[in-house]
C-alpha positions in Angstrom: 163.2 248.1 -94.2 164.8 251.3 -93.2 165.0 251.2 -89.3 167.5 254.2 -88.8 165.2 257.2 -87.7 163.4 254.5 -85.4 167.2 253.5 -83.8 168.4 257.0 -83.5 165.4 257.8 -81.1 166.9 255.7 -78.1 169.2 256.9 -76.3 171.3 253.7 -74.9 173.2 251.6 -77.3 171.1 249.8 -79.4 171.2 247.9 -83.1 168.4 245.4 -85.3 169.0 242.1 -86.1 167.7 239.9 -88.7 167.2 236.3 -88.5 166.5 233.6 -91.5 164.1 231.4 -90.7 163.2 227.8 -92.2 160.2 225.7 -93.1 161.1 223.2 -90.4 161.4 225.6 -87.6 165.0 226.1 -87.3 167.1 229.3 -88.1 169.8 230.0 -90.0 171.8 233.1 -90.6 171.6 236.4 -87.9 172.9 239.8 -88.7 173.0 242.7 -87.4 171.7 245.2 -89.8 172.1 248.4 -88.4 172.9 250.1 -85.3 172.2 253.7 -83.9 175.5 255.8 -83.2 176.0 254.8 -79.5 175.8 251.2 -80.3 178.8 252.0 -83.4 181.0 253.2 -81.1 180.6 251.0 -78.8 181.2 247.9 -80.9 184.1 250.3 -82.7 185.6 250.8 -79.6 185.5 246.6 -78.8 186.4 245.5 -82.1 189.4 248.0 -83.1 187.7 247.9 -86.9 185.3 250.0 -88.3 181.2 248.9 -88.0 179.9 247.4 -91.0 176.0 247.4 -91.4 174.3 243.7 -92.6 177.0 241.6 -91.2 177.1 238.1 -89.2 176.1 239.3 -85.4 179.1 237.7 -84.5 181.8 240.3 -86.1 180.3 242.5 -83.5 178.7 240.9 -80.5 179.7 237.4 -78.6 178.4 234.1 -80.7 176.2 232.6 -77.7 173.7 230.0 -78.3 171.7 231.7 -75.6 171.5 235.2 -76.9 170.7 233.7 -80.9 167.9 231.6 -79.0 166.4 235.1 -77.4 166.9 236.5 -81.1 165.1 233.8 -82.5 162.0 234.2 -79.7 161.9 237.9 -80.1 162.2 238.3 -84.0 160.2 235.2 -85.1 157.8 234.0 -82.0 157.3 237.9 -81.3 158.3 237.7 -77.8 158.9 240.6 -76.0 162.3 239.7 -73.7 164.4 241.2 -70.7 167.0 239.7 -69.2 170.1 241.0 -66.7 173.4 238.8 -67.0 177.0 238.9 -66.0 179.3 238.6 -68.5 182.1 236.6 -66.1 184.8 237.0 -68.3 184.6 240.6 -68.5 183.5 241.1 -65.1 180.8 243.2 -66.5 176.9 243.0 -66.1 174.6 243.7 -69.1 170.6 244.7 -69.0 169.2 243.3 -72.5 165.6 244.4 -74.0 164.7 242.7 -77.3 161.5 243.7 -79.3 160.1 242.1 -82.2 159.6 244.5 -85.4 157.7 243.8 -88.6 159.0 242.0 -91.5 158.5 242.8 -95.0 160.3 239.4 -96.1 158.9 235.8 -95.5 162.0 234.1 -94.3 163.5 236.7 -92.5 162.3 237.9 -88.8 163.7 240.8 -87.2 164.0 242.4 -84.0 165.3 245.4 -81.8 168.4 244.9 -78.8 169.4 247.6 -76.5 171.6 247.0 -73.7 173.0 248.7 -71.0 176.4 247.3 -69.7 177.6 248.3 -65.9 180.6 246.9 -64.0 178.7 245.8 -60.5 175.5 244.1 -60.6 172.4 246.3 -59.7 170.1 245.3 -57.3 167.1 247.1 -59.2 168.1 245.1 -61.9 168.5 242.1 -60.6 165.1 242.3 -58.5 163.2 243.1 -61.7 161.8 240.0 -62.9 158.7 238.2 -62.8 157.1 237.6 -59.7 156.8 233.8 -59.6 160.3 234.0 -60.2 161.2 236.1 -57.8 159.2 233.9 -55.3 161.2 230.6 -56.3 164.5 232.7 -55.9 163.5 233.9 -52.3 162.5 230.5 -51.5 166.4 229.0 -52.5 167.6 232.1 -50.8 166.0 231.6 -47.2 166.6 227.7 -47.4 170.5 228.6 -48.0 170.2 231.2 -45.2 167.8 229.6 -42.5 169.6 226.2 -42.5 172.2 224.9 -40.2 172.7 221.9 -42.1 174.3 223.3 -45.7 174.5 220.1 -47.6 170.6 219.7 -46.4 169.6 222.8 -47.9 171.2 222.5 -50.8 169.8 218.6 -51.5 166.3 220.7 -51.1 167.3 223.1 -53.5 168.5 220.8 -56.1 165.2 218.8 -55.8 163.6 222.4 -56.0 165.1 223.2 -59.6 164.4 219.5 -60.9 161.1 220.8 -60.6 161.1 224.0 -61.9 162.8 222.9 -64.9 160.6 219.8 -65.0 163.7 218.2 -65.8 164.6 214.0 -65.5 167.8 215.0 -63.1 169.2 218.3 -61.4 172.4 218.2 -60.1 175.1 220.6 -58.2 178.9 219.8 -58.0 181.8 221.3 -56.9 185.4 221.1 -59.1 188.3 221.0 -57.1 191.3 222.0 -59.5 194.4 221.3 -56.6 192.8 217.7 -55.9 191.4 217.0 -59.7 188.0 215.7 -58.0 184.6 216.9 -58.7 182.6 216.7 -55.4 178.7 216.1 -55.4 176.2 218.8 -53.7 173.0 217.4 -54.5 171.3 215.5 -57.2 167.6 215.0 -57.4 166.1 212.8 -60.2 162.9 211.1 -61.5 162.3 207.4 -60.3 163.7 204.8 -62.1 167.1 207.3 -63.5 170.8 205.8 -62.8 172.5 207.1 -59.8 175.5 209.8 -59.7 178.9 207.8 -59.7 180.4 209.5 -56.4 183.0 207.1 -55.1 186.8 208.4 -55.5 187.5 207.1 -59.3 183.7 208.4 -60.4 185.0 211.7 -59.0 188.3 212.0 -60.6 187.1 210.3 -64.1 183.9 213.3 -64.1 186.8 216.1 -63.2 188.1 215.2 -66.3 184.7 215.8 -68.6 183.7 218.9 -66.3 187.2 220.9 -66.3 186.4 221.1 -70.1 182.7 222.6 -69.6 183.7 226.1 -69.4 185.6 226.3 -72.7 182.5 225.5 -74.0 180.8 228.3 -72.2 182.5 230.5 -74.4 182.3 233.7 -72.1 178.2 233.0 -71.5 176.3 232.6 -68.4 174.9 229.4 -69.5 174.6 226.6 -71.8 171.2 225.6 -72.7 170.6 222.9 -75.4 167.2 222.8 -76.5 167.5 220.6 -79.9 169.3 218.9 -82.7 170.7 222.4 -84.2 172.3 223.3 -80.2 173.6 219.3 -80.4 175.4 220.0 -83.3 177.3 223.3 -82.1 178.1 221.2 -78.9 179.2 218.6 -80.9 181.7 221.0 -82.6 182.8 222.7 -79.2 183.3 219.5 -77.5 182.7 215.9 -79.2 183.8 214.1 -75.8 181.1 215.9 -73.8 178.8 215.8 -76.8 179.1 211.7 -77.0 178.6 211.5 -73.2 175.5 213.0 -73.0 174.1 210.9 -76.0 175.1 207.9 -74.5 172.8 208.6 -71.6 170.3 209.5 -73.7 170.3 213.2 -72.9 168.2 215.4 -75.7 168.1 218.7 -73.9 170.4 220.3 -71.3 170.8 223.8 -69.2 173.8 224.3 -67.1 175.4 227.0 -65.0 178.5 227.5 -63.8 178.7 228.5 -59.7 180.9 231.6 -59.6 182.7 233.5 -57.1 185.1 236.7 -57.2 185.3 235.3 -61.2 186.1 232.1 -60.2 184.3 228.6 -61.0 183.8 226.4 -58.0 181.1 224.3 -59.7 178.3 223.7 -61.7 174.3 223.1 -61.4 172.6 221.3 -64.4 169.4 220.2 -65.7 169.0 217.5 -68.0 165.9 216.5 -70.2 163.8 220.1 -69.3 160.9 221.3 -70.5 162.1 223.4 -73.7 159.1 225.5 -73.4 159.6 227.1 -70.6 163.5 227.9 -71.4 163.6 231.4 -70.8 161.6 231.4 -67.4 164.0 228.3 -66.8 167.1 230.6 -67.7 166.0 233.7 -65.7 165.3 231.5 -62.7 168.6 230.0 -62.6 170.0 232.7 -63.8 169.6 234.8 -60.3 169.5 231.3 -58.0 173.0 230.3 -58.9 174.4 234.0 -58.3 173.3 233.0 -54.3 174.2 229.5 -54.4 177.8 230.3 -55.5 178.1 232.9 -53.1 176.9 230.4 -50.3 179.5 227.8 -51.5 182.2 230.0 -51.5 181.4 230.8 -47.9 180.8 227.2 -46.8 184.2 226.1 -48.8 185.8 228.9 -46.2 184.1 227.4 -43.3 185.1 224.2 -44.4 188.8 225.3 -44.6 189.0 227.0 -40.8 187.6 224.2 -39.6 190.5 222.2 -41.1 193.2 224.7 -40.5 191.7 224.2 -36.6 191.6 220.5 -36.8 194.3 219.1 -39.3 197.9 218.7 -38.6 198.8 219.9 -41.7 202.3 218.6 -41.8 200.5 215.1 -41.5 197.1 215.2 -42.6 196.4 213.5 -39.4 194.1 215.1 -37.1 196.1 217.6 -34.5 196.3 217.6 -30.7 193.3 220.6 -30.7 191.2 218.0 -32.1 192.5 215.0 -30.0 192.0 217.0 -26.6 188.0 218.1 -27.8 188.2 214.2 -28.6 188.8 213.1 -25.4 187.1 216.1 -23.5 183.7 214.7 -25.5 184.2 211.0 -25.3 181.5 209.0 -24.4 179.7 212.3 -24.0 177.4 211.5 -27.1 174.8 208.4 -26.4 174.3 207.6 -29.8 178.2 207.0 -30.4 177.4 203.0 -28.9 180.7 202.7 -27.6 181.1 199.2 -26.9 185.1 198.7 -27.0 188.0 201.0 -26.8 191.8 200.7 -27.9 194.2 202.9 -27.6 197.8 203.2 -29.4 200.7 205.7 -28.5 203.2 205.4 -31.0 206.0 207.6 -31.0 208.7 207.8 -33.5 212.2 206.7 -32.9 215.2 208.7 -33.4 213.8 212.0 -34.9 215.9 213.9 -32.6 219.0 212.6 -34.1 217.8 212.9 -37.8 217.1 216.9 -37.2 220.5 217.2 -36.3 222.3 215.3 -38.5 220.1 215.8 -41.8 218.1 218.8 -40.4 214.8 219.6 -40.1 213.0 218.6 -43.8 214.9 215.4 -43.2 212.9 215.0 -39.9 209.5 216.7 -41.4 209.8 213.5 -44.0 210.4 210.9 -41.5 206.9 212.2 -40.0 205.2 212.0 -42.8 206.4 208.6 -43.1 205.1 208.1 -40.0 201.7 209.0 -40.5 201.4 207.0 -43.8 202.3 203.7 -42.1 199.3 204.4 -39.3 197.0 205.4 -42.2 197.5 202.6 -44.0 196.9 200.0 -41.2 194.0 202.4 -38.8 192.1 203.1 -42.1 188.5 203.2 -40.5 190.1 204.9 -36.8 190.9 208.2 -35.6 194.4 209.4 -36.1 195.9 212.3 -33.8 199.1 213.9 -34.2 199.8 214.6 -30.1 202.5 216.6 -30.6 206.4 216.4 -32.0 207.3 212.8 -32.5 203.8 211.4 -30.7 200.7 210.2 -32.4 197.5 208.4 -30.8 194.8 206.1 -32.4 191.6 205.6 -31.1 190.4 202.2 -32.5 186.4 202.2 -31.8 184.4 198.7 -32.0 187.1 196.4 -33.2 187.6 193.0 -31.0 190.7 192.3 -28.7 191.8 190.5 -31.6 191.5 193.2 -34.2 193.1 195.9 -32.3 196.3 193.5 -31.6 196.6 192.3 -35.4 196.4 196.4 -36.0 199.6 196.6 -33.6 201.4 193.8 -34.9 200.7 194.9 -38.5 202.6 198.4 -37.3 205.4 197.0 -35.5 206.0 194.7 -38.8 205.8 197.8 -41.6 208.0 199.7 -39.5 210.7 197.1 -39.4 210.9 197.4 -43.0 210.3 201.9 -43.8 213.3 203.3 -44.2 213.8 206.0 -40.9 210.1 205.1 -39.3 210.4 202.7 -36.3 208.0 203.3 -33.1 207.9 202.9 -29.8 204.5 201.4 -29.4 202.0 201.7 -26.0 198.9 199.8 -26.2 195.2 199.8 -24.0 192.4 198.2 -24.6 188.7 197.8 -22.4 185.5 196.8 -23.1 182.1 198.0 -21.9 182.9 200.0 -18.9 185.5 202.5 -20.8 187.5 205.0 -18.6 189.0 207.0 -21.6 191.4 208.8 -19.2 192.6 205.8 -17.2 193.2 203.6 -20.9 195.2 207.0 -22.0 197.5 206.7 -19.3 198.5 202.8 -19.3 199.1 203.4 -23.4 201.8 206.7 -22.1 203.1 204.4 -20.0 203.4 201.9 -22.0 204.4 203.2 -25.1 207.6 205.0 -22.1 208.4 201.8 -21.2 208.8 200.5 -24.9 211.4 203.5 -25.9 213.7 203.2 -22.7 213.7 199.4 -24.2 214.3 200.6 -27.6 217.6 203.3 -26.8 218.5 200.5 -24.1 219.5 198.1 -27.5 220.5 200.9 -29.5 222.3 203.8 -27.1 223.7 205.5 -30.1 220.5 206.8 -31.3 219.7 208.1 -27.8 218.2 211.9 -28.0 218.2 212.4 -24.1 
């Protein structure tokens, strides 16, 4: 069929394509037949080679699984579509129409797709869509906004899509790249499915699989996989991720990626959907994951100040802005069931005279050092950097016993590190806790042990 004239009436870029269809349902081969002027250019402009009419779609336009399934709805289930996506990778946001068109061949379907591409996202456009989507979008949008508790919000949300997609599980993740660790949001599933492996080695072996999702995004928004046909593309895109999900018995599968500023922070996926709602499914999540990224981003920041304010970040440990709100609070908070209290001061030995003789990243490594040997024997207790050389522990619920064994254990690793030996002040009560007054017997203390300390070795004396 001749669709030129028809073509050449619109006035944004558009082109017909042609699918092959099969007996069992499944397509084959899409093309794009022709294309009016505008769209020409366009793709002439892209591709650096002269437009060619009747040729794979893909010569001209992206290959996307999601784009040949709205071909394949328009041309052959005559479904009038619209959509609005952002192409990440371009940083560029496209309005699609697709309209079904008769066929004078039995195996081959065809359809008209227009497009308008922008650079910014359009709030017209966005907002245009259908109105129990637009509900379900509103709803994720005020639970992100009208919470104080983020994580709760977004375990809501998660259990929200599983819904929506009437799908066996739903889950959001973050990817940390510096750390190689994928961090669980929220997963929601259906009774009876496997939990999410979220302890440290789950985390770091499911980095692994997830850092190699977005090569198979290929530049889409999404990855949905409806059937056998989308397994098999997968399959040749990534066999690792493609055995994975057969091995937990995974059939279909949407997933997002959770952008910012062009970046990935996560993910969101649905496993085991309802296919027949797909592209209700996809416009829903489409819009929901454009907020939910956003809020990430802003909670990762949040998250971030708060450790900047907190963190010693020579250390790790906690910093003295931490320990003084520590001690301002104490005992403050009733449901805290403070039943015993010890304190440590521990103060490292000689770091005066290692900044002057080896300098200052010679003395930056010996308190380091320092905080690895307290980390690895107060493991459950709160560690504070207090300032220069001087770190605290507040060791909450242990026995008597426990806390000294802690003590001993440090004075015995520290006999053996290389440049870490402490001058140790100790305090312990029970029931009756005067934070203050157990602060000030561990100063003196831990004083009393360093005069010892230079006493036997007056060549390392700073002062």
């Amino acid at each position: 069929m001749d669709y030129t004239n028809l073509l050449e009436q619109y006035t944004c870029k558009a082109c017909v394509l042609s699918v092959v269809t099969y007996e069992d349902g499944s397509y084959g081969d899409i093309r794009v037949v022709t294309g009016n002027k505008l769209f020409k250019d366009d793709i002439e402009d892209l591709t650096k080679q002269p437009f060619v009419d009747n040729t794979p779609y893909y010569m001209s336009l992206p290959k996307d699984l999601n784009f040949e399934d709205f071909i394949y709805r328009c041309a052959v289930l005559h479904q009038p579509l619209h959509t609005y996506v952002s192409l990440y990778q371009m940083n560029l946001w496209v309005e699609m129409y697709l309209l079904p068109l008769a066929s004078d061949r039995e195996n081959v379907k065809y359809c008209l797709y227009s497009y308008i591409v922008t650079p910014k996202a359009d709030e017209n456009s966005m907002s245009d869509i259908a109105p129990d989507t637009s509900s379900q979008v509103l709803a994720a949008c005020i639970k992100l906004r009208g919470s104080d508790d983020f994580l709760s919000a977004i375990k809501d949300i998660t259990a929200d899509i599983r819904e929506i997609c009437d799908a066996e599980r739903c889950t959001i993740l973050t990817v940390d790249r510096d750390n190689e660790i994928c961090t669980l949001l929220g997963d929601a599933s259906v009774p009876g499915s496997p939990t999410f492996s979220a302890d440290d080695s789950g985390r770091r072996d499911f980095y692994r699989l997830a850092i190699t999702w977005e090569a198979c995004l290929a530049g889409s928004t999404c990855l949905i996989i409806k059937n056998d046909q989308d397994m098999e593309v997968l399959k040749e895109r990534n066999p690792q991720w493609y055995y994975s999900l057969k091995e937990n018995h995974v059939e279909s599968l949407v997933i997002f990626p959770l952008k910012y500023n062009g970046s990935i922070l996560g993910y969101i996926w649905a496993v085991n959907f309802d296919v027949k709602h797909t592209v209700k499914i996809k416009e829903t999540l489409e819009l929901t994951t454009f907020f939910i990224g956003s809020e990430i981003a802003n909670y990762q920041m949040v998250k971030r100040l708060e450790t900047l304010s907190t963190i010693d970040l020579l250390t790790g440990v906690l910093n003295r802005n931490s320990m003084n709100n520590r001690v301002s609070q104490f005992g403050n908070d009733e449901e805290e069931n403070i039943k015993t209290l010890g304190i440590l001061f521990a103060d490292l030995n000689g770091l005066k005279m290692i900044n002057d003789k080896s300098g200052h990243n010679e003395g930056d490594r010996s308190l380091k050092k320092a905080a690895a040997v307290l980390k690895q024997v107060f493991v459950d207790d709160e560690i504070y950097r207090a300032g220069g050389d001087e770190f605290m522990v507040l060791v909450i619920n242990n026995t008597l016993e426990e806390f000294d064994e802690k003590i001993r254990r440090i004075n015995e690793i520290s006999k053996v590190q290389t440049r870490v030996s402490f001058a140790v002040g100790s305090s312990f009560a029970e029931e009756k806790i005067d934070i203050r007054k157990l602060l000030h017997k561990a100063d003196e203390d831990m004083y009393e042990d360093k005069k010892e300390y230079y006493a036997r070795h007056p060549e390392l004396k700073y002062r």
